[in-house]
N, C-alpha and C positions, 0 to 999 in steps of 0.2 A: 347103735354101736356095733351088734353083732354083724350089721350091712356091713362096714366100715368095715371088719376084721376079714370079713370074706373076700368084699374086694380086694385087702392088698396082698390075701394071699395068692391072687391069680395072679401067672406070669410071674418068672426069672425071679428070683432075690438075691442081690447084691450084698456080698459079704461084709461085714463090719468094717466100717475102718480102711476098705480098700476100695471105696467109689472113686474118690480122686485120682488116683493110679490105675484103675482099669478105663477110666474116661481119657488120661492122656495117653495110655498105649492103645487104644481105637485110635485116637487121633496117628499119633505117630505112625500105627501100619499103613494107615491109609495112605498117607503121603509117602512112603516107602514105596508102596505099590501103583499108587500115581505113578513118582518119577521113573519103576524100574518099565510099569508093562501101559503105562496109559490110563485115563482115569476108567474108561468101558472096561477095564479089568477087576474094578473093584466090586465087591461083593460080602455081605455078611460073612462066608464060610471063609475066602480067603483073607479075611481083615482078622478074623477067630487064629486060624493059623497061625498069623504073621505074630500076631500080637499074645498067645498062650494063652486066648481063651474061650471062651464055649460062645457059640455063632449067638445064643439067646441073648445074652449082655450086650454084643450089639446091638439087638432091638430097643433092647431095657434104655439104653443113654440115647438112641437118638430112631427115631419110629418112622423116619423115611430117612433116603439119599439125600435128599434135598436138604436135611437138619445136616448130616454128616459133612456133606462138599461145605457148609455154610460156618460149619467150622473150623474145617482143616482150612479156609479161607482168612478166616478171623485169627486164629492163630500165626498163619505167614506174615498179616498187615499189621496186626499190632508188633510182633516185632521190627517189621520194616520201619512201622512210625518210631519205636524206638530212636533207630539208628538215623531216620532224618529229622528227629530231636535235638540227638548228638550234634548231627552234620550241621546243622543250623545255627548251635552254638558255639561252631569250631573256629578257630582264625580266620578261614577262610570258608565261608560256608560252599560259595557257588563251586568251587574248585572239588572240597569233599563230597556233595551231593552229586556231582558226575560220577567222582571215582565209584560212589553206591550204586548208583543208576547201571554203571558198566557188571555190576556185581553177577556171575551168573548163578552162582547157589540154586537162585529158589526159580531161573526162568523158565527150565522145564514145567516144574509144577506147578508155577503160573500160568504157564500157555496150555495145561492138561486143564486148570480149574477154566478158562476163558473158554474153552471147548463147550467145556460140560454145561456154560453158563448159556450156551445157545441151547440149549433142552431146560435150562432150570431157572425161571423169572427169579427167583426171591436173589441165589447166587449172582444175575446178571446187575439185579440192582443193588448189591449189595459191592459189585466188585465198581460199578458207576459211581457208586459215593464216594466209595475210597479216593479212586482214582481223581475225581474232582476236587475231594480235600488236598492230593497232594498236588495238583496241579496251581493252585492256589497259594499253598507253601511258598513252591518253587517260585513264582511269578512273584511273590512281594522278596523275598531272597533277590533277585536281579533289578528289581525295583530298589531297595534297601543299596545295594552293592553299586550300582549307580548315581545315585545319592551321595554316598561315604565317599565315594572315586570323583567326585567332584564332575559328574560323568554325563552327556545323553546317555541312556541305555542303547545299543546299536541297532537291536529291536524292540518294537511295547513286549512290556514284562510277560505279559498274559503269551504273547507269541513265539517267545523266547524257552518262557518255559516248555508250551508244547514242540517245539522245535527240539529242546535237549532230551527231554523225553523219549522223543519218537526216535533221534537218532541214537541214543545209547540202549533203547529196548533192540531196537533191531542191530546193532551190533553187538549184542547179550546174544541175541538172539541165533545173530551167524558165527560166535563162536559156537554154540550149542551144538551148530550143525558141522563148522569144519570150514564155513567161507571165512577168508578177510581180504579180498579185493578189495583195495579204496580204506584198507580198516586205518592207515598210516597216515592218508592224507587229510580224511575226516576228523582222526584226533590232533592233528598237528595245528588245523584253525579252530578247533573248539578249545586246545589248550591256548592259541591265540587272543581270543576271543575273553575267555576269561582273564588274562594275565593284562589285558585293557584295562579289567573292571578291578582287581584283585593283588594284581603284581606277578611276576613270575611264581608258579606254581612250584613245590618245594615236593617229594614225595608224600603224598598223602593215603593210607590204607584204609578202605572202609571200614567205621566204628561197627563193633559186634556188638548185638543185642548182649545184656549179662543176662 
């Protein structure tokens, strides 16, 4: 017992009552600091900073980078699965899950976590799963909506979804930057495209996580 009481007096101790909130404000500086200066900016001393607290408590919640990126990760996906919960269960799901997909909020510090995930296996495989659950979402969605539309799909689901994907990340993605060459003519037969399967699309906003 007395081993016991020695160990836990080595290293940091975490104030009563206030782990929860100093676990979500690590998280939170961090992605602060992702989005403002790049994820190679982040560090124990500037996450202390950002966040008002002492560089040790970040050791204390997470004892490598590798814990930290994996869950400033987890954090963005679970709310994104949220919202393609919602989207799913909407009038129109294929129509809302674009409008999400086009969302750019979180694309910076997505494409900072996908960086870091080239240095960090546990991150790369964690943002692969992700990624393959919702690809999978989306593919029975266009399967489902073809179906109901009394419809062939115009491509298999499975390619359809990788197809809206890859063209609403990269158009997330050049707004980020400041391009939209082509941005007009691309939404004009994906909004096509859907209004086959779906009807004319109505304004739709992406659902927020609560």
């Amino acid at each position: 017992m007395a081993d016991e009481t020695t160990n836990r007096s080595k290293g940091p101790r975490e104030p009563v009552g206030e782990g929860g909130d100093s676990r979500e404000a690590i998280i939170a500086a961090t992605i602060e600091i992702m989005r403002d200066q790049g994820y190679a900016a982040v560090s124990s001393r500037r996450i202390a900073e950002r966040a008002g607290l002492k560089s040790k408590l970040v050791h204390y919640y997470f004892k490598t980078m590798d814990e930290l990126f994996l869950a400033v990760y987890k954090r963005i996906e679970d709310q994104h699965f949220i919202q393609v919960t919602r989207a799913l269960a909407s009038a129109r799901p294929l129509h809302t899950l674009w409008q999400l997909n086009l969302e750019t909020t979180n694309t910076a510090i997505v494409l900072e976590l996908t960086a870091a995930a080239n240095h960090r296996k546990i991150l790369g495989a964690e943002i692969a799963r992700a990624s393959e659950r919702f690809r999978l979402l989306q593919a029975a969605a266009f399967e489902r909506a073809a179906r109901d539309a009394g419809r062939e799909p115009p491509l298999p689901p499975l390619v359809a979804a990788v197809l809206s994907l890859a063209l609403s990340r990269l158009l997330a993605m050049d707004r980020v930057l400041g391009v939209s060459s082509g941005h007009e003519e691309t939404l004009r037969e994906i909004g096509a495209m859907l209004a086959a399967l779906e009807g004319e699309p109505h304004k739709v906003a992406p659902p927020s996580a609560a």
